[in-house]
C-alpha positions as CSV (number, residue, x, y, z in Angstrom):
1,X,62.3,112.3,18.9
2,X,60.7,115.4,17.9
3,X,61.2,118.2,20.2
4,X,58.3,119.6,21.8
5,X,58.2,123.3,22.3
6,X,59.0,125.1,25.3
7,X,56.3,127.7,25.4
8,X,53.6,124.2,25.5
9,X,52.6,123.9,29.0
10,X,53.5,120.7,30.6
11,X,50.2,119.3,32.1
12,X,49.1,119.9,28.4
13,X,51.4,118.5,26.2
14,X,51.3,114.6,24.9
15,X,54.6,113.1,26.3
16,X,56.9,110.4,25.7
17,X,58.6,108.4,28.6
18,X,61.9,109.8,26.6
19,X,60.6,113.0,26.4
20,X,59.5,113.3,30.0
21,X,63.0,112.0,31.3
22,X,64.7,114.2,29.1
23,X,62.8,117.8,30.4
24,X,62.7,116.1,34.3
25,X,66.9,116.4,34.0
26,X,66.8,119.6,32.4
27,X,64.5,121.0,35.2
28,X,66.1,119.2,37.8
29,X,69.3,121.0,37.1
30,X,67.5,124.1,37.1
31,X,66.0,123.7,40.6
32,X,69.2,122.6,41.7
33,X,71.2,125.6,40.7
34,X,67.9,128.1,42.0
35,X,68.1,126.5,45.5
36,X,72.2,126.6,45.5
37,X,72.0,130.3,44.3
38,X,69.3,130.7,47.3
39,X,71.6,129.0,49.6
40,X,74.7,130.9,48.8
41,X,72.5,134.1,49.3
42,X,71.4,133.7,52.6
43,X,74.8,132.1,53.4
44,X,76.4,135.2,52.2
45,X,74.2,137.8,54.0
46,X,74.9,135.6,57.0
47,X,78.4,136.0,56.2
48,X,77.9,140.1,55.8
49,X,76.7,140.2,59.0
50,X,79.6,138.7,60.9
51,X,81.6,141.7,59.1
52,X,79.4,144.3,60.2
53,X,80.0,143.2,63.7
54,X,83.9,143.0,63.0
55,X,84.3,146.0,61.4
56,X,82.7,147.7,64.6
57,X,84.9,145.8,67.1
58,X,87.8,147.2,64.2
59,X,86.7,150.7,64.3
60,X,86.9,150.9,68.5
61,X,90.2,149.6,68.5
62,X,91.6,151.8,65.9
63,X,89.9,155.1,67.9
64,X,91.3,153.5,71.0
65,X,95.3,152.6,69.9
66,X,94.3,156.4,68.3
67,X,93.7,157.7,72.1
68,X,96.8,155.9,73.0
69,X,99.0,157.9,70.3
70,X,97.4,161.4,71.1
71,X,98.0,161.0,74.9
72,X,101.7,160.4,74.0
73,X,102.1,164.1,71.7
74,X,99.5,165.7,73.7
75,X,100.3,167.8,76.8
76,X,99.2,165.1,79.1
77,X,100.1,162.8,82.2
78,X,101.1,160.0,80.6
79,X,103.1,161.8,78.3
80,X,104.9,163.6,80.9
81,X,105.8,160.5,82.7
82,X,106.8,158.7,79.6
83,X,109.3,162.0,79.3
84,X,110.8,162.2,82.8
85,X,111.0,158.2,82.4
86,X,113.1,158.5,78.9
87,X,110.5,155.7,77.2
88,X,108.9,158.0,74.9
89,X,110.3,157.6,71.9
90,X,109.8,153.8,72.4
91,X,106.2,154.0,73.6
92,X,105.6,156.4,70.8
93,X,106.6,154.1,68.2
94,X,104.7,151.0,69.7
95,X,102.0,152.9,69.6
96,X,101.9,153.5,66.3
97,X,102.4,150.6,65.2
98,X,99.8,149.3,67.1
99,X,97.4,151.9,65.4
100,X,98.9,151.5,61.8
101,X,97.9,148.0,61.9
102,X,94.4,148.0,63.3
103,X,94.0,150.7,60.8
104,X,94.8,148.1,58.3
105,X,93.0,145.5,59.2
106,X,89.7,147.6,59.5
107,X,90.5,148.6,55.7
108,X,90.8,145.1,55.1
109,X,88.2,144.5,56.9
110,X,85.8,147.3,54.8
111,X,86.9,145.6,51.4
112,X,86.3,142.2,52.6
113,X,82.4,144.0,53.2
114,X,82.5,145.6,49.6
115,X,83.2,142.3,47.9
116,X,81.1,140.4,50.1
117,X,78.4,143.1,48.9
118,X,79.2,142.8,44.9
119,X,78.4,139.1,45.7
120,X,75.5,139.5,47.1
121,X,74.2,142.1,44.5
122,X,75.3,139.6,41.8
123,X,73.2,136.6,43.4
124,X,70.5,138.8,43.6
125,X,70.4,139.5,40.2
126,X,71.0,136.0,38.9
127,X,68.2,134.8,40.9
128,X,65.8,137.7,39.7
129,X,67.0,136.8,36.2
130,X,65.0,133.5,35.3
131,X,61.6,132.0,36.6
132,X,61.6,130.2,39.5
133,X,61.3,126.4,37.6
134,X,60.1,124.5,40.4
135,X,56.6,124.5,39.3
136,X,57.6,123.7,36.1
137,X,59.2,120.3,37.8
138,X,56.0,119.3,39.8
139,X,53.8,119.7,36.5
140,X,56.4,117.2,34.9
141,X,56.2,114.8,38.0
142,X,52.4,115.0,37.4
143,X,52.4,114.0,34.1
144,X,54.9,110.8,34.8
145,X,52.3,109.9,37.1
146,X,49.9,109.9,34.3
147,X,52.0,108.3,32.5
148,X,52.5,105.1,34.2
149,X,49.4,105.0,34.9
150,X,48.4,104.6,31.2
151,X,51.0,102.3,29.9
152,X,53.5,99.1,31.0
153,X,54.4,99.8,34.8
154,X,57.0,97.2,34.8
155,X,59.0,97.7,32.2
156,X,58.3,102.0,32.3
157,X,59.2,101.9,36.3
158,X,62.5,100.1,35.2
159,X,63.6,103.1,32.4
160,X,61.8,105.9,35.0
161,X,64.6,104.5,37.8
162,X,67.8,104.7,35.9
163,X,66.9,108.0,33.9
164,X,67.0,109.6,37.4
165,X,69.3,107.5,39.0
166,X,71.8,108.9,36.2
167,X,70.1,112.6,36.7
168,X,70.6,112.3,40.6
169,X,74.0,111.2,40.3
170,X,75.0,113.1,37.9
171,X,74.3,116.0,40.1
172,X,76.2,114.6,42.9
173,X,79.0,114.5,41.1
174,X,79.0,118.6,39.8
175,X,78.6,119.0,43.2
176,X,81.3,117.4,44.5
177,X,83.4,118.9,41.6
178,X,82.8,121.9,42.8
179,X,83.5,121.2,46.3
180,X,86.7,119.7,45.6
181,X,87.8,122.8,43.9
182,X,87.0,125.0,46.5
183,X,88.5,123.3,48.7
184,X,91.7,123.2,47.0
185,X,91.6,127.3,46.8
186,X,91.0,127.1,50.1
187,X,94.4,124.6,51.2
188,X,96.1,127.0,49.1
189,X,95.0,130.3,50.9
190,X,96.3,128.7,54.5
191,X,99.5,127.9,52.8
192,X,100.2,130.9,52.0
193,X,98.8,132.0,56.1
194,X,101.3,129.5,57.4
195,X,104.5,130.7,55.1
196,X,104.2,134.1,56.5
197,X,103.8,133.3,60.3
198,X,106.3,130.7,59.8
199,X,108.8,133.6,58.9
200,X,107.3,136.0,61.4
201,X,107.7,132.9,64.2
202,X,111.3,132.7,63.1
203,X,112.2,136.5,63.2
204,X,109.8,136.7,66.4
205,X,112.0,134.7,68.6
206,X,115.3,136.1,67.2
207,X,114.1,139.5,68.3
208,X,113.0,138.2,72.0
209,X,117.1,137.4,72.0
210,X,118.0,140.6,70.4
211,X,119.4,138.8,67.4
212,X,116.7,141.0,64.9
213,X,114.5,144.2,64.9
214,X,110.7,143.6,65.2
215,X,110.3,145.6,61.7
216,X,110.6,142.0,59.6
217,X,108.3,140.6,62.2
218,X,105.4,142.9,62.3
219,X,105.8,142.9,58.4
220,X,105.6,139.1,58.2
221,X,102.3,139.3,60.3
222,X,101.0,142.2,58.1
223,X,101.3,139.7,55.2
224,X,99.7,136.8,57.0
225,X,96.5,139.0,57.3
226,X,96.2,139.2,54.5
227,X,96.6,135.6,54.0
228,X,94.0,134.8,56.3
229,X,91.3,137.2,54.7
230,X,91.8,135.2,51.2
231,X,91.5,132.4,53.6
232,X,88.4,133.0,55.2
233,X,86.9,133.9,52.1
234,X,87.9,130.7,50.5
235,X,86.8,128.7,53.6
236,X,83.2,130.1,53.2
237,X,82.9,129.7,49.7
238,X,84.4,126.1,50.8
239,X,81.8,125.6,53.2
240,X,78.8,127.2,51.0
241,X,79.7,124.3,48.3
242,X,80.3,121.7,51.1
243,X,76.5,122.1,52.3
244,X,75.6,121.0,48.7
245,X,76.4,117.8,49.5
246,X,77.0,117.6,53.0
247,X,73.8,115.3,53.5
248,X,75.2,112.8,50.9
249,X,77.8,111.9,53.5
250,X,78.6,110.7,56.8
251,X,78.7,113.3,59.9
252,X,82.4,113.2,60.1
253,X,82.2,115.7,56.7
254,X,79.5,117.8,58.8
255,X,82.0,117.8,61.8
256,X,85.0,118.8,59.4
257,X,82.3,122.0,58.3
258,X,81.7,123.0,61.8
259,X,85.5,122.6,62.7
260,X,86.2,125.1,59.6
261,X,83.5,127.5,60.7
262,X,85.2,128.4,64.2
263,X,88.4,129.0,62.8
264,X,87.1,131.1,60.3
265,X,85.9,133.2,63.9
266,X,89.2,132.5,66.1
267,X,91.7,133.0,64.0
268,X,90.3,136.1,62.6
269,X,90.1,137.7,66.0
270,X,93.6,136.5,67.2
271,X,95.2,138.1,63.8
272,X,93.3,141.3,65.2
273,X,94.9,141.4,68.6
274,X,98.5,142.5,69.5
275,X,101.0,140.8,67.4
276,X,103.6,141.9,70.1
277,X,103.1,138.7,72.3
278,X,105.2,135.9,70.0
279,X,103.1,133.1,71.8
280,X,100.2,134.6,69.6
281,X,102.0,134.0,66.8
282,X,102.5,130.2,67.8
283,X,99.1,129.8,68.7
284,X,97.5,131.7,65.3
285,X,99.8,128.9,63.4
286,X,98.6,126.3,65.1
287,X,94.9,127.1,64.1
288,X,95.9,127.8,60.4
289,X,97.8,124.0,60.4
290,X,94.6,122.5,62.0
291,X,92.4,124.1,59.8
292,X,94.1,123.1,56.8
293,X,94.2,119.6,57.9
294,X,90.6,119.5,58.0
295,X,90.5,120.8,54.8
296,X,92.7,118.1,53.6
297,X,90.6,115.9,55.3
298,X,87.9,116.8,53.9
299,X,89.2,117.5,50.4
300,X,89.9,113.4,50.7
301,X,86.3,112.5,51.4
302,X,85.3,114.2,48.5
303,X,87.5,112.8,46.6
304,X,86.5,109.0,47.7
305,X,82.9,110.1,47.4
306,X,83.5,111.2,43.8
307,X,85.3,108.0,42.6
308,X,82.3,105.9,44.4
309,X,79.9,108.2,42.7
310,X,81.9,108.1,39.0
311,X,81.7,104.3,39.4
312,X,78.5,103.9,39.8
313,X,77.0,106.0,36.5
314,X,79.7,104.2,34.8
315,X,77.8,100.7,35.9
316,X,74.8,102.5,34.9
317,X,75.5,103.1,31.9
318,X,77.3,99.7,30.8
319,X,73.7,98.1,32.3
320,X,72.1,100.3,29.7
321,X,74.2,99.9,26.3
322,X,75.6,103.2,26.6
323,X,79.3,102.1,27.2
């Protein structure tokens, strides 16, 4: 087959039914990955958005736990009464704590808006990079059209279906590569949420007895927020490869997206709150083990889809010759 040059325009050029099918899958792939970019760009503004609005609810609660801490070294009433009572030292040191933490988790917070940022700069740029190839992919439908029109329906209408069957499928399964993999850094993120409020549960209830010192603990929970940033990271870019092929399956994979999406929100703003009160730390694990069962569950759809998807190029291709 001699290759036709790209600068020709399509609705001039003298095609081949080979030569057609060949350029459709080329361009098909392009419009795919222009409309996933597109997706994963407004996905990710979306997704900057809900960080603006955390970072705000961060920054009141560090100046408030600040307010807390001044009132207790300033000449005031409640530091006076905290004297005279003999719990300042104590109070002090909550305190602190209190406002160490949501310092941190604002600073988290902020980076979390920085990378989000870099992403979005990067998609812009990728975008702006090549031409948009959808017009390229109508010409090429046209001039099938034209094509069947001029020669053998039947036996052209029989090659036309299984060169995009193949091209169709063929997508379906990069996307549900993709998806797979995200969702695997995703199971691996909540792990790592559950190890560490695992040990702070543990530690949590020995110090409610008086059997431990609440340092481990609050440590413990420091490291699970971090956790569950990489988590909710992971669980978007999980959820932005999941709506690639989200209409490919049935609703209960649209229901496990939904599920994901408001942990993403609780769990987030229960890490935020006061770590003091150890039934927060039961109920924060018990999100982070549902939400990684519906990641499992979902991570098994995928891969059932996959095999069912892998199965049927390879009948495909063994109708064709290829195999």
């Amino acid at each position: 087959m001699t290759a036709m040059p790209d600068d020709v325009p399509s609705s001039s050029r003298e095609w081949s039914l080979e030569e057609l099918d060949e350029r459709l899958r080329a361009v098909r792939a392009a419009v795919a990955e222009r409309e996933r970019l597109e997706q994963r760009l407004e996905t990710t503004r979306r997704h900057l958005a809900v960080l603006h609005a955390r970072a705000g609810r961060l920054e009141a609660r560090v100046l408030r736990e600040k307010r807390d801490v001044d009132e207790l070294t300033g000449a005031t009433l409640v530091a006076l009464v905290a004297r005279l009572t003999g719990d300042l030292r104590e109070r002090l040191d909550e305190e602190t704590r209190e406002w160490v933490v949501a310092k941190a988790h604002l600073d988290a917070c902020r980076d979390e808006q920085e990378a989000v940022r870099a992403d979005i700069a990067a998609l812009e740029r990728r975008i702006a990079s090549d031409a948009d190839p959808r017009g390229e992919y109508a010409e090429l439908l046209a001039a099938k059209d034209r094509w069947l029109a001029a020669h053998d329906a039947d036996e052209a209408v029989v090659a036309l279906h299984e060169a995009e069957r193949e091209g169709v499928l063929l997508d379906a399964l990069r996307e549900l590569e993709e998806a797979h993999w995200a969702g695997q850094v995703a199971r691996g993120a909540l792990t790592g949420v559950l190890h560490a409020l695992s040990k702070a549960q543990a530690l949590g209830r020995l110090d409610m007895v008086g059997l431990a010192s609440s340092f481990g603990k609050f440590e413990h929970l420091d490291d699970a927020h971090r956790h569950a940033s990489a988590a909710n990271r992971a669980l978007s870019r999980f959820q932005m490869e999941l709506s690639d092929v989200a209409e490919r399956h049935e609703a209960q994979l649209v229901m496990e997206i939904q599920g994901m999406s408001h942990f993403a929100d609780a769990f987030l703003d229960d890490l935020v709150s006061d770590w003091v009160v150890q039934r927060r730390i039961d109920r924060s694990h018990a999100s982070a083990s549902i939400a990684r069962t519906r990641v499992n569950r979902t991570i098994r759809a995928l891969r059932a889809r996959r095999h069912d998807v892998r199965a049927e190029l390879e009948r495909l291709r063994k109708a064709r010759g290829d195999a």
